[in-house]
Backbone as numpy.savetxt, mean C-alpha at the origin, in Angstrom:
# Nx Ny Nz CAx CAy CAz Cx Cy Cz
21.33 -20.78 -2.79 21.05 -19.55 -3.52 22.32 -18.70 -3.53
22.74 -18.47 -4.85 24.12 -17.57 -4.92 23.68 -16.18 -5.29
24.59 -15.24 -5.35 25.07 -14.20 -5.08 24.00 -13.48 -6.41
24.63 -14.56 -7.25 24.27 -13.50 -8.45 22.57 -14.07 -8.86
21.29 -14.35 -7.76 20.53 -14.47 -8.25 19.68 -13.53 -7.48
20.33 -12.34 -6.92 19.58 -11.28 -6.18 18.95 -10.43 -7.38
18.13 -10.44 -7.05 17.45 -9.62 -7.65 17.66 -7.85 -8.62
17.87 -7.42 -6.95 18.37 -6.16 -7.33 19.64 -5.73 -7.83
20.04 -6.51 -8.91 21.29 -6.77 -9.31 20.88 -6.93 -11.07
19.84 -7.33 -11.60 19.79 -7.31 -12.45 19.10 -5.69 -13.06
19.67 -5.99 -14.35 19.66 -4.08 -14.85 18.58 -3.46 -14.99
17.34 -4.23 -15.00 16.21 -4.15 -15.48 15.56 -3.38 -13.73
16.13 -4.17 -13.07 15.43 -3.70 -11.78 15.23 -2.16 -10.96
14.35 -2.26 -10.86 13.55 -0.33 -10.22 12.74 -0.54 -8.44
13.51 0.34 -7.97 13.60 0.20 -6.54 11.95 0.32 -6.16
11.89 -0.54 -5.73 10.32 -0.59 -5.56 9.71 0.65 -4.44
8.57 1.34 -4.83 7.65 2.63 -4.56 8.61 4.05 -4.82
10.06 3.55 -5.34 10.10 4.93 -6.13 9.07 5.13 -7.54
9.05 6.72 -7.54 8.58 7.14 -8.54 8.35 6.44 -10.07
9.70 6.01 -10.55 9.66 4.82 -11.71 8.78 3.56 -12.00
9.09 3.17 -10.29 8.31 2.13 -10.13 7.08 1.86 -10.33
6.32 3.02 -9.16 4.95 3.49 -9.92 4.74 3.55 -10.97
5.51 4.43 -12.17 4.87 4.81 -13.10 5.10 3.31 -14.12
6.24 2.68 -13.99 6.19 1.54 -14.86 4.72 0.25 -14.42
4.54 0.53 -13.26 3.20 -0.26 -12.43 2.40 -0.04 -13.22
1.99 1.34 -13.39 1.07 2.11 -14.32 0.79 1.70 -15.45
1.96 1.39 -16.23 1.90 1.17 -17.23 2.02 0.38 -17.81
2.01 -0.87 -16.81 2.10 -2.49 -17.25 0.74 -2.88 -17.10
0.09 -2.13 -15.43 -1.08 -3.09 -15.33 -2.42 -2.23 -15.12
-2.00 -0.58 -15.53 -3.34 0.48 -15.18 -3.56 0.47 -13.37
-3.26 -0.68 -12.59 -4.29 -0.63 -11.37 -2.79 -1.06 -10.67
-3.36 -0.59 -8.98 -2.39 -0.83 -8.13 -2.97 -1.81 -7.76
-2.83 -3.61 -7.88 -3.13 -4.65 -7.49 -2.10 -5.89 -7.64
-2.32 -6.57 -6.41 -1.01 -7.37 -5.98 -1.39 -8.91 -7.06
0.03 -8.91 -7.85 -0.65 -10.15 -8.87 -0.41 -11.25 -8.47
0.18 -11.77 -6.64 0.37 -12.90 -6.47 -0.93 -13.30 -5.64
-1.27 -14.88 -5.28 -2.20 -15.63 -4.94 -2.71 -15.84 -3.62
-2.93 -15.56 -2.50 -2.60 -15.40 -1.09 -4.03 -15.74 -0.38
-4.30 -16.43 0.85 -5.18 -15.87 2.06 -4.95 -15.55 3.21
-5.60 -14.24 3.40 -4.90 -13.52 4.12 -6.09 -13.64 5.83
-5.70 -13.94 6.84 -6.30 -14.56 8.06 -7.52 -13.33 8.18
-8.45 -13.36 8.63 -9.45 -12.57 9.26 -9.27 -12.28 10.72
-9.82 -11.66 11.57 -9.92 -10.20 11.23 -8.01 -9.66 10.85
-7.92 -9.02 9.96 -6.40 -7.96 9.92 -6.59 -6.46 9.30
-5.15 -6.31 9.38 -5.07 -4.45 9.58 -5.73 -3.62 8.72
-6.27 -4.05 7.43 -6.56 -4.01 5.94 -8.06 -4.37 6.16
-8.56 -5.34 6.52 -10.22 -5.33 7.05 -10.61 -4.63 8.12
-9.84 -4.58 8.96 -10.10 -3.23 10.13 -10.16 -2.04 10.09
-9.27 -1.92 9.20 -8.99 -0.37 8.82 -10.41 0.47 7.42
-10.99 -0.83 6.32 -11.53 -0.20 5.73 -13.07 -0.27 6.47
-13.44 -1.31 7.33 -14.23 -1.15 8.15 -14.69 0.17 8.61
-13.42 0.45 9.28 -13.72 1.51 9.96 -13.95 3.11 9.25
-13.35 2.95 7.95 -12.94 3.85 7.41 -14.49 4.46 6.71
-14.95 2.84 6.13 -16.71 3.21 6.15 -17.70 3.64 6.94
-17.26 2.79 8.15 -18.22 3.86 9.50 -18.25 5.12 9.42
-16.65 5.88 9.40 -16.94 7.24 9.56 -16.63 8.11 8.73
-16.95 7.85 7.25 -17.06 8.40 6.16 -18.59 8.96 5.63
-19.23 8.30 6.27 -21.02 8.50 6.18 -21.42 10.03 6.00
-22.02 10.35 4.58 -22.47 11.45 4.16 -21.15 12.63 4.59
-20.74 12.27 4.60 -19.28 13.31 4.78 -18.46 13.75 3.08
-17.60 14.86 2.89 -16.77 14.91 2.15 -15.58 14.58 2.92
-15.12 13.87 1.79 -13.62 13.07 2.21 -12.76 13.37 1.10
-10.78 13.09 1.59 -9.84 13.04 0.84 -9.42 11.53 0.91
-9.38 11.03 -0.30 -8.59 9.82 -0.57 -7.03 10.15 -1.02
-6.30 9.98 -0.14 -4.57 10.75 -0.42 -3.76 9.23 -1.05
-3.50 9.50 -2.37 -2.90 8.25 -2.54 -3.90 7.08 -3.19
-4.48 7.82 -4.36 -5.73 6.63 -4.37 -5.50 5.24 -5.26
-4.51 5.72 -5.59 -3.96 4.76 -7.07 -5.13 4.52 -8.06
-5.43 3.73 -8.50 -6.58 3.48 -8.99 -7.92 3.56 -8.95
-7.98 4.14 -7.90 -9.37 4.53 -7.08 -10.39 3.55 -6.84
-9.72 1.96 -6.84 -11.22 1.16 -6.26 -11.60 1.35 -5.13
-10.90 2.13 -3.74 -11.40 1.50 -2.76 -11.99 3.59 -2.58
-11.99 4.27 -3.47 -12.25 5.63 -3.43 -13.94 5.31 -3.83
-14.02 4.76 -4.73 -15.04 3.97 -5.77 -16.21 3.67 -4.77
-15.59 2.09 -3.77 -16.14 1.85 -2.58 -17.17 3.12 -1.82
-16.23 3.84 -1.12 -16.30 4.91 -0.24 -17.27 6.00 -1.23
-17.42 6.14 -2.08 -18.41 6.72 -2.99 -20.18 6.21 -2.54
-20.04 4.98 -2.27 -21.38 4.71 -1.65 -21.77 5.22 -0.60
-21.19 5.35 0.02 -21.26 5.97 1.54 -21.40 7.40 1.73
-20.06 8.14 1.20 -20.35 9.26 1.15 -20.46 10.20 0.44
-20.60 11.54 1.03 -21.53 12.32 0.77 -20.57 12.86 -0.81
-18.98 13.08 -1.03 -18.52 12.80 -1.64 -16.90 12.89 -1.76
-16.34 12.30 -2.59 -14.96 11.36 -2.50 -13.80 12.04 -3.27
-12.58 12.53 -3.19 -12.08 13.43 -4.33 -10.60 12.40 -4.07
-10.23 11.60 -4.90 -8.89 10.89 -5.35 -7.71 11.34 -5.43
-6.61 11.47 -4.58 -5.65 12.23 -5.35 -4.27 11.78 -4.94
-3.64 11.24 -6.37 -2.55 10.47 -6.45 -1.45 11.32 -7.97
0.41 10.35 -7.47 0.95 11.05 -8.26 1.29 11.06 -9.00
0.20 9.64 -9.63 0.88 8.95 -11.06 -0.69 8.95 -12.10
-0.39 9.40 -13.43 -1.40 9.95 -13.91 -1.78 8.80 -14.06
-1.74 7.63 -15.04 -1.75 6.49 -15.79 -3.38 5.64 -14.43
-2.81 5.81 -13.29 -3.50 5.33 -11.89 -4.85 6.02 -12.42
-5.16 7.20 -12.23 -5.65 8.42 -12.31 -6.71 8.27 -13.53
-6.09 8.10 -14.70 -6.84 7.95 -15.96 -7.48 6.38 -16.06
-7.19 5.58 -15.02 -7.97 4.50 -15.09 -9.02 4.90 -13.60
-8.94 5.63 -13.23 -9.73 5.90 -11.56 -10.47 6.20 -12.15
-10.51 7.59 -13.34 -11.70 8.27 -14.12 -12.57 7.48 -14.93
-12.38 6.39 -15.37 -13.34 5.44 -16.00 -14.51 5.30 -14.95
-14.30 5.35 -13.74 -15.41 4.87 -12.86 -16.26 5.91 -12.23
-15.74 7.45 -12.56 -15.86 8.59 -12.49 -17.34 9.06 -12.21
-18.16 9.34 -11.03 -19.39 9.29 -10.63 -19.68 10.72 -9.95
-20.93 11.23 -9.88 -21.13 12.83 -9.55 -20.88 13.10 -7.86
-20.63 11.84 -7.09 -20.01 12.44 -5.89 -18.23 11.48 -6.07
-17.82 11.63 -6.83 -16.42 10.95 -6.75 -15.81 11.01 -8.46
-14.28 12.02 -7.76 -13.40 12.46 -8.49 -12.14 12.58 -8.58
-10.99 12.88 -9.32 -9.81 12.73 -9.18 -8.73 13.42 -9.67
-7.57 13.84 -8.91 -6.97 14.88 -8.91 -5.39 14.46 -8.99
-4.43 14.54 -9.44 -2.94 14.09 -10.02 -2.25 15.37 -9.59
-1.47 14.95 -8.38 -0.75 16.09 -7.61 0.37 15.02 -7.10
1.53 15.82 -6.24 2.41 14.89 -5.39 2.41 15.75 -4.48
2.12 14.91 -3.05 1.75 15.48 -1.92 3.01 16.50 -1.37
4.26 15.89 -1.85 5.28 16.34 -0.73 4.99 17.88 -1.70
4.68 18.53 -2.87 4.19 20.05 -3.53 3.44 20.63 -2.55
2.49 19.88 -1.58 1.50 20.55 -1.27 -0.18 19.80 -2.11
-0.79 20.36 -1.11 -2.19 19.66 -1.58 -3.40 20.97 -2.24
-3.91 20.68 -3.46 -4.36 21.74 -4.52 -5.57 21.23 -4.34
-5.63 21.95 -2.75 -7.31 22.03 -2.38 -7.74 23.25 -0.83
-8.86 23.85 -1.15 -9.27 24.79 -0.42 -8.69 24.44 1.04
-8.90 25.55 1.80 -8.54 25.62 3.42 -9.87 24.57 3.80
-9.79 23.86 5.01 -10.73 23.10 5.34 -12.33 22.54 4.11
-11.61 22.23 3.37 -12.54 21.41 2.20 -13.20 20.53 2.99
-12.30 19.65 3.27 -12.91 17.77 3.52 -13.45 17.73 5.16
-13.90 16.72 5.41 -14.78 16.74 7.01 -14.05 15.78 7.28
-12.89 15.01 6.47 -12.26 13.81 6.92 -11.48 13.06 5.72
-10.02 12.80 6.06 -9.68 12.36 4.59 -8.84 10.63 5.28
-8.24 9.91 4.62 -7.88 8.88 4.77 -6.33 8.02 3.84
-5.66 7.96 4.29 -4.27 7.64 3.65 -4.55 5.69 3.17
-4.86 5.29 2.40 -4.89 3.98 2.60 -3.51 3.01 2.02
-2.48 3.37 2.63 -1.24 2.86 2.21 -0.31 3.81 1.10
-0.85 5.19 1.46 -0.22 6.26 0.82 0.71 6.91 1.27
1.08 8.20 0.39 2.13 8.90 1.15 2.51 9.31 2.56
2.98 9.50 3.74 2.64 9.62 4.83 3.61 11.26 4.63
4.01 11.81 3.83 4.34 13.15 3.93 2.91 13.54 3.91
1.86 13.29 3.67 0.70 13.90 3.22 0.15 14.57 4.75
0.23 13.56 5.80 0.26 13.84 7.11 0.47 15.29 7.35
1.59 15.94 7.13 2.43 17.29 7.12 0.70 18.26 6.68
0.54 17.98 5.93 -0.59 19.19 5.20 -2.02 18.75 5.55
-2.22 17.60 6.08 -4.10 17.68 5.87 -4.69 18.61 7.00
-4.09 19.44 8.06 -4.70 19.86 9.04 -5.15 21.26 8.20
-4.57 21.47 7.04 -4.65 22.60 5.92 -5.71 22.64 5.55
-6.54 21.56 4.68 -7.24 20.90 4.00 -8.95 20.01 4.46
-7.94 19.16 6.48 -9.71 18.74 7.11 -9.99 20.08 7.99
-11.53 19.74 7.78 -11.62 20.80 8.92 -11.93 20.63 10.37
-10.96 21.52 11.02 -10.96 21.32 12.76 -11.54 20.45 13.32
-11.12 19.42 13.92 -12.07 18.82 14.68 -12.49 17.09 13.90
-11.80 17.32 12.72 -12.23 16.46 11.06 -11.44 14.95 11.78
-11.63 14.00 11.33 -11.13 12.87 11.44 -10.18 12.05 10.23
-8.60 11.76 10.80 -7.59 11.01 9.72 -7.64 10.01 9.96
-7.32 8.68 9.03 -7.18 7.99 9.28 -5.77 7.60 8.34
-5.37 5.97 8.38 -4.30 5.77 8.08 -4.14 4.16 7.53
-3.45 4.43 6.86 -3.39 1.81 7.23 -1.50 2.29 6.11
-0.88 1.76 7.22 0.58 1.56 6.31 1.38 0.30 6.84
1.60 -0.84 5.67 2.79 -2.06 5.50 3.61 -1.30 7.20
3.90 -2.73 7.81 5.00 -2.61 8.84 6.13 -2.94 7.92
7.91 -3.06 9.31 8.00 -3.78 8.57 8.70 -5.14 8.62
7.40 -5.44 9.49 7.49 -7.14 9.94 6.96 -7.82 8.82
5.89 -7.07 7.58 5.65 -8.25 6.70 6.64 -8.65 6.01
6.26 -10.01 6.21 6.88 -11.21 4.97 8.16 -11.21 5.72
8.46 -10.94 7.25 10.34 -11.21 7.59 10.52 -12.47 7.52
9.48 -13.75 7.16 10.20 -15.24 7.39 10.91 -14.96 6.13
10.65 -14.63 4.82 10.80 -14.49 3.74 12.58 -14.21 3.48
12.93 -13.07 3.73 15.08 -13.06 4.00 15.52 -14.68 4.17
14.79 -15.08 5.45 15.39 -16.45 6.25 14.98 -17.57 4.78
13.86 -17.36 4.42 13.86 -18.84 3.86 13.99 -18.66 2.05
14.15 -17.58 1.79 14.69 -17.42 0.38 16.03 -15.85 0.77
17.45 -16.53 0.77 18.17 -15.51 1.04 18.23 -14.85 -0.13
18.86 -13.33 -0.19 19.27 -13.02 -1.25 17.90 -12.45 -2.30
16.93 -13.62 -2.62 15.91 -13.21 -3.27 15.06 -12.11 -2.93
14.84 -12.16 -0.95 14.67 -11.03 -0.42 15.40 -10.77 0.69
14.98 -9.15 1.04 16.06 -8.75 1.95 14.88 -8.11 3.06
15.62 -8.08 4.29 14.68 -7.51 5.69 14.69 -6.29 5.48
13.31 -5.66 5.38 12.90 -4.54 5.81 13.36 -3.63 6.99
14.33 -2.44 6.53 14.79 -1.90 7.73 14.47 -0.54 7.70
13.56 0.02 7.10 13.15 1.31 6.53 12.66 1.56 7.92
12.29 1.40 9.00 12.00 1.89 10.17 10.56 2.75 10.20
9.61 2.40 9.60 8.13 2.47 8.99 7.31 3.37 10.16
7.20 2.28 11.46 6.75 2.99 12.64 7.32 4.44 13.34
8.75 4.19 12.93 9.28 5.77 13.61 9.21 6.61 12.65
9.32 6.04 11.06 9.07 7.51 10.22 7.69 7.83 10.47
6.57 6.95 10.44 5.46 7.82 10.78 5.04 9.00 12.02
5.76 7.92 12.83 5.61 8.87 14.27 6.28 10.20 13.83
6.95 10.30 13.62 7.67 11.75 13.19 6.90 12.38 12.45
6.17 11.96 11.41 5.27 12.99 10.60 4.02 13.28 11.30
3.61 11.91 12.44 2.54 12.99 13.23 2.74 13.99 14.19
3.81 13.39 14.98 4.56 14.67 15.62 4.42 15.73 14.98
5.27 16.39 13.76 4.64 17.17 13.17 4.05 17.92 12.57
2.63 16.89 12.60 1.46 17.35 12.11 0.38 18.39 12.05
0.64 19.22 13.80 -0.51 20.11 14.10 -1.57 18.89 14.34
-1.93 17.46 14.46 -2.43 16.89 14.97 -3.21 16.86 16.60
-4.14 17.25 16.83 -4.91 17.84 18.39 -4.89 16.46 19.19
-4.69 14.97 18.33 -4.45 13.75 19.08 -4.54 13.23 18.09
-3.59 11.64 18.29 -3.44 10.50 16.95 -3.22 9.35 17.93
-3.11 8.56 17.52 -3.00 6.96 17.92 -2.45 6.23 17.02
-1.73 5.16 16.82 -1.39 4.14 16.37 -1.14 2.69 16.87
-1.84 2.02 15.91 -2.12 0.41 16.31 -2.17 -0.43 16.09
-0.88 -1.61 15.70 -0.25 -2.39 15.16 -1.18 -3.42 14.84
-1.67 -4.61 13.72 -2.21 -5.47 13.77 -1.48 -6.65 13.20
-1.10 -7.38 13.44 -0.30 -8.75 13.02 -1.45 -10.09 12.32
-1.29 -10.27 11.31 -1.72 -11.34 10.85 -1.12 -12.38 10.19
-1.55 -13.53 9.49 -1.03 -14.48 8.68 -1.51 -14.70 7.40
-0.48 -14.54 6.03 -1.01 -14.58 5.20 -0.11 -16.05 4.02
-1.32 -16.65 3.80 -0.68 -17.91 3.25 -0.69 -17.36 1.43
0.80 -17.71 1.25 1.36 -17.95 -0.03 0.65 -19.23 -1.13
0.12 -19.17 -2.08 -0.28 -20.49 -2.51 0.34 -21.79 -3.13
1.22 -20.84 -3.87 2.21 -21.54 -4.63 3.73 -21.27 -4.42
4.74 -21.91 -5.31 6.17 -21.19 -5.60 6.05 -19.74 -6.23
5.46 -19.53 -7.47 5.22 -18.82 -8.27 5.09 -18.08 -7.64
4.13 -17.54 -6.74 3.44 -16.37 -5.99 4.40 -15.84 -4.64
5.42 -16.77 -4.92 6.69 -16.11 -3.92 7.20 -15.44 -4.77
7.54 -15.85 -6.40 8.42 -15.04 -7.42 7.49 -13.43 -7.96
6.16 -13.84 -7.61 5.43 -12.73 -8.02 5.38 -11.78 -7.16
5.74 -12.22 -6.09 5.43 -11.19 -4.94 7.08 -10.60 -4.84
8.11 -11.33 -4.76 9.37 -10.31 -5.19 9.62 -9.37 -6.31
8.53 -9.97 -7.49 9.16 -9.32 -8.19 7.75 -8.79 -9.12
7.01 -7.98 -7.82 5.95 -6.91 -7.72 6.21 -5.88 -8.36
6.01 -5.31 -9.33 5.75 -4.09 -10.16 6.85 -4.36 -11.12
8.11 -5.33 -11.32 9.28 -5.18 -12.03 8.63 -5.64 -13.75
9.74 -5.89 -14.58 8.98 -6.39 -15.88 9.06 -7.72 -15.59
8.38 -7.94 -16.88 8.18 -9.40 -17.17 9.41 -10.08 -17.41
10.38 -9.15 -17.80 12.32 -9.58 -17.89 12.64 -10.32 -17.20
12.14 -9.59 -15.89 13.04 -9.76 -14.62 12.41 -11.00 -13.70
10.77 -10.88 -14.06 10.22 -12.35 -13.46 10.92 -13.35 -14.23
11.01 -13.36 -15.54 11.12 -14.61 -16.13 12.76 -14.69 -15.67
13.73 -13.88 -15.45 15.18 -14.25 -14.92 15.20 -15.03 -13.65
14.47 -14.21 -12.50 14.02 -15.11 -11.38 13.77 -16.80 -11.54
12.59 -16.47 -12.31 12.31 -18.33 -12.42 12.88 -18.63 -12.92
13.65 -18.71 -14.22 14.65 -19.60 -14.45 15.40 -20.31 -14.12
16.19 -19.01 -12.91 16.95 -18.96 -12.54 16.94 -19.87 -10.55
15.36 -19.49 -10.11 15.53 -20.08 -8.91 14.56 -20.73 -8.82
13.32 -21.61 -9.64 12.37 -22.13 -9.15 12.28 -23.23 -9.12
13.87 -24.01 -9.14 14.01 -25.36 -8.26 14.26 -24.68 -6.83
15.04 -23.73 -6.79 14.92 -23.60 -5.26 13.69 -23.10 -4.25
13.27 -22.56 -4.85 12.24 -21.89 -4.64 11.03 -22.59 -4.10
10.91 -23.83 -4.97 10.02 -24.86 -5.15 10.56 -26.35 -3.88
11.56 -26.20 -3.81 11.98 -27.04 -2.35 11.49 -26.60 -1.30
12.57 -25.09 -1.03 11.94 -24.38 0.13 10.50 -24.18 0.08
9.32 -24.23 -0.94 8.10 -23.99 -0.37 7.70 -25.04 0.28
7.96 -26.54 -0.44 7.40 -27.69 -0.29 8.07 -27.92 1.68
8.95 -27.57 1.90 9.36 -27.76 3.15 8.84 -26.76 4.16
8.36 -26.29 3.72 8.15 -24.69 4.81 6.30 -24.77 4.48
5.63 -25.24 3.26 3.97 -24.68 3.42 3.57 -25.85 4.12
2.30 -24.82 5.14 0.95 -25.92 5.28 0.12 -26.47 4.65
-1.30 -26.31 4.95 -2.25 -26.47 4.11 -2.65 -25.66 3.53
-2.78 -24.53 4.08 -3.44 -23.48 3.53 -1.92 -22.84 2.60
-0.64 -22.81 3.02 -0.24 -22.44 1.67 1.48 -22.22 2.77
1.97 -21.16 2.28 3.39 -21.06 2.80 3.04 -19.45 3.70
3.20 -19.61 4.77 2.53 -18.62 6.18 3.75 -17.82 6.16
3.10 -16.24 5.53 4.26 -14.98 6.16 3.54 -14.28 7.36
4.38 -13.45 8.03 3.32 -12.54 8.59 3.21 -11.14 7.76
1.86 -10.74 8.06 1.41 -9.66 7.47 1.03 -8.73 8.36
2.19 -7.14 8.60 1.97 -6.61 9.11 1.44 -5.14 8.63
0.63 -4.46 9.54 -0.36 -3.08 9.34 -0.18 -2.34 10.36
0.29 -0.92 10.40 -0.19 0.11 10.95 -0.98 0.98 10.71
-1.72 0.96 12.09 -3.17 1.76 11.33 -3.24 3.03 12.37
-3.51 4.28 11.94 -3.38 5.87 12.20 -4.61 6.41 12.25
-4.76 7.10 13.66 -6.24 7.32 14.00 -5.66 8.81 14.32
-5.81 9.99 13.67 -5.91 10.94 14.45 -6.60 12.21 14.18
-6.82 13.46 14.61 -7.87 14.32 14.82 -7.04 15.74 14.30
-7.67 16.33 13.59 -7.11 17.71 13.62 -7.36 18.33 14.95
């Protein structure tokens, strides 16, 4: 794999979960959903976390911070008492409202502004892979005593991935766990916890390695990729998958804490 088949090198490319990114996400596919092929091991951070998130959402008002599309706001609509969406990309937003129900609604703000909702509204709100500036303001917003929760990417997922496709991807060094800790620090948080869950998630194909690098980009930039690497691509899987498929790890931090 040479130099010039990195990715982030071609012109087309948009730094993935900036602002652009989102909004071009938006506007390719309406929904925040991962278009590559995967199984992902049971129990992990992502089934634990919405587990739990249903337990203690029951007849409660809640904040969904970060809802993107609002399926899993949608979900949480059964449960409780009721659900208010609020993300910073409209396009997300105007497809959340299609599903739009009398206890569940949705609101187009960007957290790091501030949150455009009453003093102690919610009895409990929930970040599900959202902004973690949002942290900073919900003690504004739950009321005393209210319950947060959290689920955010480590960033151990996918590190076999650098090693066995260089260049195509690169190691995660964004330092995920200490930026959060810092925003609960401070939070005005009365106690929080955090609690790593490690799993395994099998790749199915070659393809779904190229889809998964090249997550939210255009269709330009996939089709440059394969062209360009899916003899290699297609070696290294055949040498590296099991049965169940080509094994990354998939990592989750998950955020328990209390106004």
């Amino acid at each position: 794999m040479v130099k010039r088949f990195d990715p982030t090198n071609h012109p087309n490319w948009l730094k993935p979960h900036s602002l652009e990114w989102y909004r071009q996400l938006s506007e390719q596919h309406g929904a925040y959903t991962y278009p590559w092929h995967s199984t992902l091991t049971v129990p992990n951070g992502e089934s634990i976390f919405d587990k739990e998130v249903m337990d203690k959402i029951q007849n409660k008002k809640v904040l969904d911070v970060g809802c993107g599309h609002g399926e899993f706001a949608l979900n949480c609509s059964a449960v409780a008492k009721e659900v208010i969406g609020f993300d910073i990309t409209d396009r997300f937003i105007d497809k959340a409202n299609e599903n739009k129900k009398s206890n569940l609604s949705f609101v187009v703000g960007n957290s790091k502004h501030g949150l455009p909702f009453k003093q102690e509204e919610f009895d409990c709100a929930y970040i599900r892979k959202g902004p973690t500036s949002a942290y900073l303001l919900l003690h504004q917003v739950v009321k005393k005593g209210g319950i947060v929760l959290g689920l955010h990417p480590g960033d151990d997922s996918g590190r076999e991935l650098p090693m066995l496709f260089p260049n195509l991807f690169t190691r995660n060094n964004n330092g995920t766990l200490h930026a959060i800790k810092q925003r609960l620090q401070a939070s005005k948080f009365s106690d929080f916890q955090i609690e790593t869950f490690n799993s395994i998630e099998y790749l199915h194909s070659p393809t779904d390695v190229i889809r998964l690098c090249c997550f939210g980009q255009t269709q330009i930039v996939y089709d440059f990729i394969f062209d360009n690497c899916i003899h290699f691509i297609d070696k290294i899987f055949q040498d590296n998958a099991v049965t169940e498929g080509l094994p990354i790890t998939s990592e989750r931090h998950i955020v328990r804490a209390i106004i």
